[in-house]
SETORGU-575199 format. One record per residue (C-alpha): residue number from 1; residue in one letter; x, y, z. Coordinates in Angstrom, 1 decimal, padded with zeros to 4 digits, always signed. Example, Ala and Ser with C-alpha at 12.3 -4.5 7.8 and 13.67 -1.06 7.14 Angstrom:
// SETORGU-575199
> pos:code:px:py:pz
> 1:A:+012.3:-004.5:+007.8;
> 2:S:+013.7:-001.1:+007.1;
// end
This chain:
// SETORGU-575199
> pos:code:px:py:pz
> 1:X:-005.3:-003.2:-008.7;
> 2:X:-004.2:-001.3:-011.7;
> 3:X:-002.3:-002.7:-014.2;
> 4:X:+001.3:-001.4:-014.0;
> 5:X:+002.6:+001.0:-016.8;
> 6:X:+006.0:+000.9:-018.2;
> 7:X:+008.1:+002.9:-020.7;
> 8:X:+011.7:+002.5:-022.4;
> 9:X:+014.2:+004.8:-023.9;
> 10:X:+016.7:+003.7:-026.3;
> 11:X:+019.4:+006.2:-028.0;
> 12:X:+021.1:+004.0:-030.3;
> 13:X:+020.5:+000.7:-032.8;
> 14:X:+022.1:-000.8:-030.3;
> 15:X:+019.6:-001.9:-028.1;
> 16:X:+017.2:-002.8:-029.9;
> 17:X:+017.7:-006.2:-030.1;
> 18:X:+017.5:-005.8:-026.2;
> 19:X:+014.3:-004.1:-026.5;
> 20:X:+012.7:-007.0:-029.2;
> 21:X:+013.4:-009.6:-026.3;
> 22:X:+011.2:-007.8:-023.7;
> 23:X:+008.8:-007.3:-026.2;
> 24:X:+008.2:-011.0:-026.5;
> 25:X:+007.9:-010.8:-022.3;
> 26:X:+006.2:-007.7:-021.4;
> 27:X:+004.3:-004.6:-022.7;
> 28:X:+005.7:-000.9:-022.8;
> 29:X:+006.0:+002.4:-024.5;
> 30:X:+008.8:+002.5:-026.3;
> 31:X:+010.5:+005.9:-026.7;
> 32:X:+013.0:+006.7:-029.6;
> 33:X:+014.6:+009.6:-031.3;
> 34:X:+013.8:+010.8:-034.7;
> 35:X:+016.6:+009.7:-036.2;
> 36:X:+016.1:+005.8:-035.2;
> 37:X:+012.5:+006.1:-036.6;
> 38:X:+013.3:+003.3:-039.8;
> 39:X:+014.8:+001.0:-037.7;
> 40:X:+012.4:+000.0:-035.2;
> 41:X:+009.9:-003.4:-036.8;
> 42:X:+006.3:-002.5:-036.6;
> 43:X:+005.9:-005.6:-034.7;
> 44:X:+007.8:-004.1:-032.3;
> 45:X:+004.5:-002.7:-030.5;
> 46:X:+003.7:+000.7:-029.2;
> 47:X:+006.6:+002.7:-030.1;
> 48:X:+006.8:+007.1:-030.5;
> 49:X:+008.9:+008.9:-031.4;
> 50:X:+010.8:+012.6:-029.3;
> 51:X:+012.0:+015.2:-031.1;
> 52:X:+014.6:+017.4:-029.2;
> 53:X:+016.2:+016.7:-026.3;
> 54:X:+015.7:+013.9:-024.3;
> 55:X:+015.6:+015.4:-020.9;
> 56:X:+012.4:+017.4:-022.5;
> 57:X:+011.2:+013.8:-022.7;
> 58:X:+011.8:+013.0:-019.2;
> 59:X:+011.0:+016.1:-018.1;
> 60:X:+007.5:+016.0:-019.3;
> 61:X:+006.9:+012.0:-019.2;
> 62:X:+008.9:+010.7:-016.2;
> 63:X:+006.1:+010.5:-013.5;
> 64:X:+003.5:+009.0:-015.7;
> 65:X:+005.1:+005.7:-015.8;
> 66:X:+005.3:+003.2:-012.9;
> 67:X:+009.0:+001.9:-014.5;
> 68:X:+011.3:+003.0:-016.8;
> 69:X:+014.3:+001.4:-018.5;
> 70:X:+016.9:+003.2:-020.0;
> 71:X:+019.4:+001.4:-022.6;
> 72:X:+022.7:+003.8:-022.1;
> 73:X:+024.9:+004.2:-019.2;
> 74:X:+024.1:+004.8:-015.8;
> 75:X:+025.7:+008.7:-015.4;
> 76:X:+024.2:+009.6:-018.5;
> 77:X:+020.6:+008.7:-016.6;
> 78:X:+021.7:+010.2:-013.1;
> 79:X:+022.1:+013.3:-015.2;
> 80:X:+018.4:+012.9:-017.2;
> 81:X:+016.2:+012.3:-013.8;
> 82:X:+018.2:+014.3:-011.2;
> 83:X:+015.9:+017.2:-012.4;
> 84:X:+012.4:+015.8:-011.9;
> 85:X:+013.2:+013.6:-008.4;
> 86:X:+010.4:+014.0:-006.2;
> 87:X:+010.9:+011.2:-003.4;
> 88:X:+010.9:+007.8:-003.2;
> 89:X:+007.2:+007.2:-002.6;
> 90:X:+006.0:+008.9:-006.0;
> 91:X:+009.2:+008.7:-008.1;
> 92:X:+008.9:+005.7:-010.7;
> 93:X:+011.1:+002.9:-010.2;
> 94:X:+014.1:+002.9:-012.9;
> 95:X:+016.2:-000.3:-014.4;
> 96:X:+019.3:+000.9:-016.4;
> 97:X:+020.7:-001.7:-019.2;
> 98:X:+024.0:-001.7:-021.0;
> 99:X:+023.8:-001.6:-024.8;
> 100:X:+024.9:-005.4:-025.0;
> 101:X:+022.5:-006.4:-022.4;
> 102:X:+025.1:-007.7:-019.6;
> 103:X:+024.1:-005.7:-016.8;
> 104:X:+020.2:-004.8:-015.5;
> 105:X:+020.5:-001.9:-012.9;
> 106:X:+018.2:-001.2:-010.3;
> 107:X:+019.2:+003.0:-010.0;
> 108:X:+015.8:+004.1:-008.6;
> 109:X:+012.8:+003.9:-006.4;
> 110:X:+014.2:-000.3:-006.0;
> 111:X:+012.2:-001.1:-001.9;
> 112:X:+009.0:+000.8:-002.5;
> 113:X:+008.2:+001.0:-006.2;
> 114:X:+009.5:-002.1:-006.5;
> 115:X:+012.5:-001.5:-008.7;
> 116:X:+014.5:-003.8:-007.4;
> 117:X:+011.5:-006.9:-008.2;
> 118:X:+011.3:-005.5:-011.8;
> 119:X:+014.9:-005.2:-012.3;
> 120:X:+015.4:-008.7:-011.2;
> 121:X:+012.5:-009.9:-014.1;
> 122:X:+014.2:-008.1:-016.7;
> 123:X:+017.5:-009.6:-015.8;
> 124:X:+016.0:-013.0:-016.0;
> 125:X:+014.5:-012.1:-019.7;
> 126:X:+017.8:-010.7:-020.9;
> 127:X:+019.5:-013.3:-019.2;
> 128:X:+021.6:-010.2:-017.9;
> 129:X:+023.3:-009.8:-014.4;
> 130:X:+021.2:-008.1:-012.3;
> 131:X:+022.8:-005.8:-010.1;
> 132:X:+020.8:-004.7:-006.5;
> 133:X:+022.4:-002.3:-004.3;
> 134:X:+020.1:-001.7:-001.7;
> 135:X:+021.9:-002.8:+001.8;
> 136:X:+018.9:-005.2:+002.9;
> 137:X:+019.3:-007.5:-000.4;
> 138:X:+022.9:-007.3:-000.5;
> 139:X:+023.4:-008.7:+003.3;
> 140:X:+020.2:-010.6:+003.4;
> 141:X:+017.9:-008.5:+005.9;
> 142:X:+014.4:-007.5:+005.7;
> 143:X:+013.9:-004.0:+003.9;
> 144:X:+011.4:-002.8:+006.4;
> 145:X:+009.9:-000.3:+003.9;
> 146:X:+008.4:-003.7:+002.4;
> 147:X:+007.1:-004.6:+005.1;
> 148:X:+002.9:-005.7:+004.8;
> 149:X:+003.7:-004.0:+001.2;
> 150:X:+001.8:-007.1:-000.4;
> 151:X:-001.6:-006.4:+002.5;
> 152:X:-001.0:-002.8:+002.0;
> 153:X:-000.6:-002.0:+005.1;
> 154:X:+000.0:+001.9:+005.9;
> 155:X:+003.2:+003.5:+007.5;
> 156:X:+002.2:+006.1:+009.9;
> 157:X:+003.3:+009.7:+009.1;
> 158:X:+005.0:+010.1:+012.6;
> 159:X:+007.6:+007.4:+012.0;
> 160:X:+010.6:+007.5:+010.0;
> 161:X:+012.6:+004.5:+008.3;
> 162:X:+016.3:+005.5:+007.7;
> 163:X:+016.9:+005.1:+011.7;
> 164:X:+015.8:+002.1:+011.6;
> 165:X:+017.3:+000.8:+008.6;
> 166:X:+020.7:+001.5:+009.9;
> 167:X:+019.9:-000.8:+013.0;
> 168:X:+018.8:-003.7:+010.6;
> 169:X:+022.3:-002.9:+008.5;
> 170:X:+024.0:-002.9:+011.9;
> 171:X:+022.3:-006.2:+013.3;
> 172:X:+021.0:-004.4:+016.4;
> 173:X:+018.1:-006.3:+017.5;
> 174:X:+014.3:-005.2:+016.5;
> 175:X:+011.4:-006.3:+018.3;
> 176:X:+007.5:-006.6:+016.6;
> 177:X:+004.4:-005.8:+018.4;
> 178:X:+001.2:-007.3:+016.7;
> 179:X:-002.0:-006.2:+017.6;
> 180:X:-004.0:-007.1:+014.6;
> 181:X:-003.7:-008.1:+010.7;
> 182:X:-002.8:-011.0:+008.8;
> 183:X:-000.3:-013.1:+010.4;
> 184:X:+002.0:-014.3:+007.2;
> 185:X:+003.4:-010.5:+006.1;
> 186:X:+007.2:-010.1:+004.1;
> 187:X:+010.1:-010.9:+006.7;
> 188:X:+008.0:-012.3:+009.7;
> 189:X:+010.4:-015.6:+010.1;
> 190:X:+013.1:-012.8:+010.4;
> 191:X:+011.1:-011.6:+013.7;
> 192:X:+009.5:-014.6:+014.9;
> 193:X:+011.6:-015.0:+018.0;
> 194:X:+010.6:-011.7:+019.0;
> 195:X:+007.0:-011.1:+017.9;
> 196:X:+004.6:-010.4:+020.4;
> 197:X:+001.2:-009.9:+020.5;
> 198:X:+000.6:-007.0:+022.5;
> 199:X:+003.2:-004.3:+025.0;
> 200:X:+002.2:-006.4:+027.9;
> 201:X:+003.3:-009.0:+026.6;
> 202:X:+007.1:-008.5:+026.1;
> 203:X:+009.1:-010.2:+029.3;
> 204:X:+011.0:-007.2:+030.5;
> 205:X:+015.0:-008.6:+029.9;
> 206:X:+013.6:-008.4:+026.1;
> 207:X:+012.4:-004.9:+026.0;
> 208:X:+015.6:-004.0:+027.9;
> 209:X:+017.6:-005.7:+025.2;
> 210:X:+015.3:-004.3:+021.9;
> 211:X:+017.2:-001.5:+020.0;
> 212:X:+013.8:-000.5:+018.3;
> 213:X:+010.3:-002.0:+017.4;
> 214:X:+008.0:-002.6:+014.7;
> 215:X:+004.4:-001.9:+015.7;
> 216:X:+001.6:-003.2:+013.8;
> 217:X:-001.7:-001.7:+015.0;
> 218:X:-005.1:-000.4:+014.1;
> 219:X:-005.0:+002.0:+017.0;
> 220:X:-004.1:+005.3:+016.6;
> 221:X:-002.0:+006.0:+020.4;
> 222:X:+001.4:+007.1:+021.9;
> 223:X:+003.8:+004.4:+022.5;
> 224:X:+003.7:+003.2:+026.2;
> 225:X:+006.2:+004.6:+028.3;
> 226:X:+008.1:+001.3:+029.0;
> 227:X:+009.1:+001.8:+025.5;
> 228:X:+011.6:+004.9:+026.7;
> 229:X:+012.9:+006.8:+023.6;
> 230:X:+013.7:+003.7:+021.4;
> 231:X:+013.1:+004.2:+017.7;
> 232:X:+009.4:+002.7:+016.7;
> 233:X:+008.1:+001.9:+012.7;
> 234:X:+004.2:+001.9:+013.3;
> 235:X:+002.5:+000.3:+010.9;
> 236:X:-001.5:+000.1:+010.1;
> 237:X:-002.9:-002.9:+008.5;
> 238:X:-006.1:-002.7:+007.0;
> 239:X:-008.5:-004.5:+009.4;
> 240:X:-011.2:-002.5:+010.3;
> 241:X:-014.9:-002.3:+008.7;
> 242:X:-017.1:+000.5:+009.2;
> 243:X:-020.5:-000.4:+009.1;
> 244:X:-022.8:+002.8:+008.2;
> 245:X:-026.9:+003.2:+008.3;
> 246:X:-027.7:+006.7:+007.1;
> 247:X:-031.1:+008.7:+005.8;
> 248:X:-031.5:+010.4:+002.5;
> 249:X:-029.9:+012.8:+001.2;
> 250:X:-027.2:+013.1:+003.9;
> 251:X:-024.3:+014.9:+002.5;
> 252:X:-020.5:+013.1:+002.1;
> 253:X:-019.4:+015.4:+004.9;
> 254:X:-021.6:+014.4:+007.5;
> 255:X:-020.0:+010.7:+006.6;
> 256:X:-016.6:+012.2:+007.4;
> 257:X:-017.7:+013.8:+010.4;
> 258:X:-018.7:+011.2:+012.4;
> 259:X:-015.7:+009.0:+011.2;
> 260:X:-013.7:+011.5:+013.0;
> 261:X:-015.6:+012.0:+015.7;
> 262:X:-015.9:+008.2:+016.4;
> 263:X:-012.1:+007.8:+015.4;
> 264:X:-010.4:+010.4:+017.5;
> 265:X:-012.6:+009.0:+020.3;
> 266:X:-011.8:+005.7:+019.9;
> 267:X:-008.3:+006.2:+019.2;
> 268:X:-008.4:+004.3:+016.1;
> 269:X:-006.2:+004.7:+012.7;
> 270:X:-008.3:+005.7:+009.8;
> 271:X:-005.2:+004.1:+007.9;
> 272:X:-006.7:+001.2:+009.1;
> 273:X:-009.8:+000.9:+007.5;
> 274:X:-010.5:-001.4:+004.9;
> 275:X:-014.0:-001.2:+004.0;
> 276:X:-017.2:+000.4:+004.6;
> 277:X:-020.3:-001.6:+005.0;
> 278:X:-023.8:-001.1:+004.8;
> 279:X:-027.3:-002.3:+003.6;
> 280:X:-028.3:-003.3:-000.1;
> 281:X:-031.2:-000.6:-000.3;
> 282:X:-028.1:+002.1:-000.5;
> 283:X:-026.1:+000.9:-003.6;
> 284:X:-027.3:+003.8:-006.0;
> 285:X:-026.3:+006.6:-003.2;
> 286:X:-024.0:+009.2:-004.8;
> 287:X:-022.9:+010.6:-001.6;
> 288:X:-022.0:+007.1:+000.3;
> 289:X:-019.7:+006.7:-003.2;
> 290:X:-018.8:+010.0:-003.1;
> 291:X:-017.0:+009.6:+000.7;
> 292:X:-015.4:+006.2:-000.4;
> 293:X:-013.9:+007.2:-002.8;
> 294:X:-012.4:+010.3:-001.5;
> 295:X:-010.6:+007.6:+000.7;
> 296:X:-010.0:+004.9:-001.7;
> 297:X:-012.0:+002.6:+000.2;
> 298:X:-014.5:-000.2:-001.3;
> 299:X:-017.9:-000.6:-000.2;
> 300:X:-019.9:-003.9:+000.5;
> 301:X:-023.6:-004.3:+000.7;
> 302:X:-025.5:-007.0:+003.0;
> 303:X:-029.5:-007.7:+002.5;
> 304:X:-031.8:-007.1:+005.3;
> 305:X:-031.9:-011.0:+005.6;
> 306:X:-028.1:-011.3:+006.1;
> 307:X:-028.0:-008.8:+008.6;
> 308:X:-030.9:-009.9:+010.3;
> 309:X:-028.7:-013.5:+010.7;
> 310:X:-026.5:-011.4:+013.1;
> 311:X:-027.9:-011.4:+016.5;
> 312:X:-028.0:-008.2:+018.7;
> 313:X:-029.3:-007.4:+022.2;
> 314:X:-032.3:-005.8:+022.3;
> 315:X:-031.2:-001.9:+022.5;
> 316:X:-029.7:-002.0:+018.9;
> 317:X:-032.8:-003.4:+016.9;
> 318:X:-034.6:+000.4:+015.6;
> 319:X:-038.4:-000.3:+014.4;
> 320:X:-038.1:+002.4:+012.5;
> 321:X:-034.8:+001.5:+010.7;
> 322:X:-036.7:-002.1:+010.4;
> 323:X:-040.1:-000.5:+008.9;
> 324:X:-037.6:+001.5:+006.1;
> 325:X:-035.4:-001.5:+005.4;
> 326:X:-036.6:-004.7:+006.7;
> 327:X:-033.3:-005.3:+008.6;
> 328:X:-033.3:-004.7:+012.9;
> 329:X:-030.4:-003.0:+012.2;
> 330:X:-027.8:-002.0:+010.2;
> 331:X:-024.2:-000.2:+011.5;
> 332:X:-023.1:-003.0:+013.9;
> 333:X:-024.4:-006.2:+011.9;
> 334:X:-022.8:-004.7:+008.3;
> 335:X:-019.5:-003.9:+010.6;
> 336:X:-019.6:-007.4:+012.1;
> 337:X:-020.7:-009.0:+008.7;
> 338:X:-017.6:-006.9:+006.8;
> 339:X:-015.4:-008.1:+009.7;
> 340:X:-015.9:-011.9:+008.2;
> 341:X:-016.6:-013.4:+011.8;
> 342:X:-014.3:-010.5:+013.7;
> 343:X:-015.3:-008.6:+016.5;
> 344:X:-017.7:-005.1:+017.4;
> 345:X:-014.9:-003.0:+018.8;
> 346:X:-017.0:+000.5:+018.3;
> 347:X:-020.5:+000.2:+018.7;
> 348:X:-023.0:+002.4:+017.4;
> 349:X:-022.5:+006.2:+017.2;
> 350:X:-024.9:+008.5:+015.9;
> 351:X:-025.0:+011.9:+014.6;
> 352:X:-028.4:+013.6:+012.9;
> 353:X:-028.1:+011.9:+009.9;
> 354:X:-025.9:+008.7:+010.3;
> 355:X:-025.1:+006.0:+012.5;
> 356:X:-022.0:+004.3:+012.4;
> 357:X:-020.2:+000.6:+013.9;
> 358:X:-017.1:-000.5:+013.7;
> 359:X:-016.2:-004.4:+013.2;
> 360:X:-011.9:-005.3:+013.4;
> 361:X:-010.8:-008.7:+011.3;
> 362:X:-009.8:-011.6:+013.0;
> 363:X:-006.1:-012.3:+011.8;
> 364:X:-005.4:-014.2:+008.6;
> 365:X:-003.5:-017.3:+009.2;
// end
């Protein structure tokens, strides 16, 4: 993970003593006008200087930070960022400090960028009041944009938070279904009395009673119909491993093909994935990388003697893949092997040029 970038902005002497004691804690870009230029220490660390207008500075500068702090008062910063907002999952997270460091304010971006997290550290350095007004911290209920945040875990496109939100704010009750993924996430003692482990599951005076759900799945399907028209957060936790064998020189786009193909098929979330998976022999291929990457997904390699340790029925092995590599076989043992002792849920699909497995992970205790 990338290490976090943050800036701060100060328009008077003021708060710099603020600024020196943060120094001491964390590192940051400091950002000060022209006229403060002989008063900042060059110990003080990266510092540069704006001429003009500030909102030129933010304007320009505001989205290539993760946080920003601003030492000045709260309007004046509504007024600086109201310009360049984008939306909440792209925006920078933003702590706003008084000039005699009483108050840290979380103003911006506080569940998913983490603002309110970073606020609360820089209250703790300053020894400042931190002030959080998101509803979930404030009456002590999960902020379900959080949740899996520390796994990574995907929201779905086709679900939407703020209705649900309201129904946590409200206390109306929320089931969880679980299909797959590690089983310690943010707020699961919150659900624990009504987690369940698949739709079938859920006794029918409970699914009567839930308001809305929280779906945590690798599969990519419609809601059963004994859900009715109650609110659902899907969720995708990162649990599946595709295990690839391939010939030379195939192009990236054949890759992509067949993952579709075998996804849409199989009705599984692409969200989902976590890895891909294939045989040592491939590590210097530009076009396996290539396809990664255009996902942001890692790739592990297995010799032909560990993926000859996982046992398959006959129909699998390929003499031919097994003349080339010295492994039997290569999609459904890399999957399996990628899935750390997890299960074959897609076996192997082929196109021209690639064959392709796909392995889910057992859940993490």
């Amino acid at each position: 993970m990338r290490n976090e970038t943050w800036a701060a902005v100060l328009i008077s002497r003021a708060g710099l003593r603020l600024i020196e004691r943060l120094r001491a804690h964390k590192v940051f870009d400091l950002w000060i006008p022209d006229r403060l230029r002989n008063a900042v220490l060059p110990s003080m660390g990266s510092t540069h200087i704006y001429n003009g207008p500030l909102k030129d500075l933010v304007r320009d500068k505001f989205h290539a930070y993760d946080h920003w702090i601003f030492v000045m008062s709260v309007g004046a910063v509504v007024r600086l960022i109201a310009p360049v907002l984008r939306d909440k999952y792209s925006d920078p997270s933003v702590t706003v400090l008084d000039d005699a460091g009483h108050y840290a304010i979380c103003l911006l971006s506080c569940h998913v960028r983490g603002g309110n997290q970073r606020t609360y550290d820089v209250a703790k350095i300053l020894q400042a009041i931190p002030v959080i007004t998101t509803g979930s911290e404030s009456l002590g209920v999960p902020a379900l944009d959080m949740i899996g945040k520390e796994w990574e875990w995907s929201l779905d496109p086709s679900t939407t938070i703020p209705v649900m939100s309201r129904m946590m704010l409200d206390n109306e009750p929320i089931g969880v279904i679980q299909e797959s993924g590690p089983l310690h996430w943010n707020y699961r003692d919150y659900f624990v009395s009504r987690l369940y482990d698949s739709w079938t599951s859920v006794p029918k005076p409970v699914m009567d009673e839930m308001k809305g759900w929280i779906w945590i799945t690798h599969r990519h399907v419609p809601p059963p119909d004994i859900t009715g028209n109650k609110p659902i957060l899907i969720y995708h936790p990162k649990v599946l491993s595709v295990g690839i064998g391939f010939s030379r020189n195939t192009p990236p786009e054949d890759f992509e093909q067949l993952l579709v193909q075998t996804f849409t098929e199989h009705h599984l979330a692409v969200d989902s994935v976590a890895q891909l998976a294939t045989i040592d022999i491939k590590q210097g291929d530009l076009a396996l990388r290539t396809f990664a990457t255009s996902h942001g997904w890692p790739v592990v390699y297995f010799s032909a003697k560990e993926l000859n340790t996982i046992v398959l029925d006959q129909a699998t092995h390929n003499p031919h893949v097994f003349h080339a590599t010295g492994a039997m076989a290569v999609a459904e043992p890399a999957a399996i092997l990628a899935a750390q002792g997890g299960n074959l849920i897609v076996r192997k699909v082929k196109s021209e040029r690639v064959t392709m497995a796909v392995g889910l992970l057992s859940a993490l205790g």
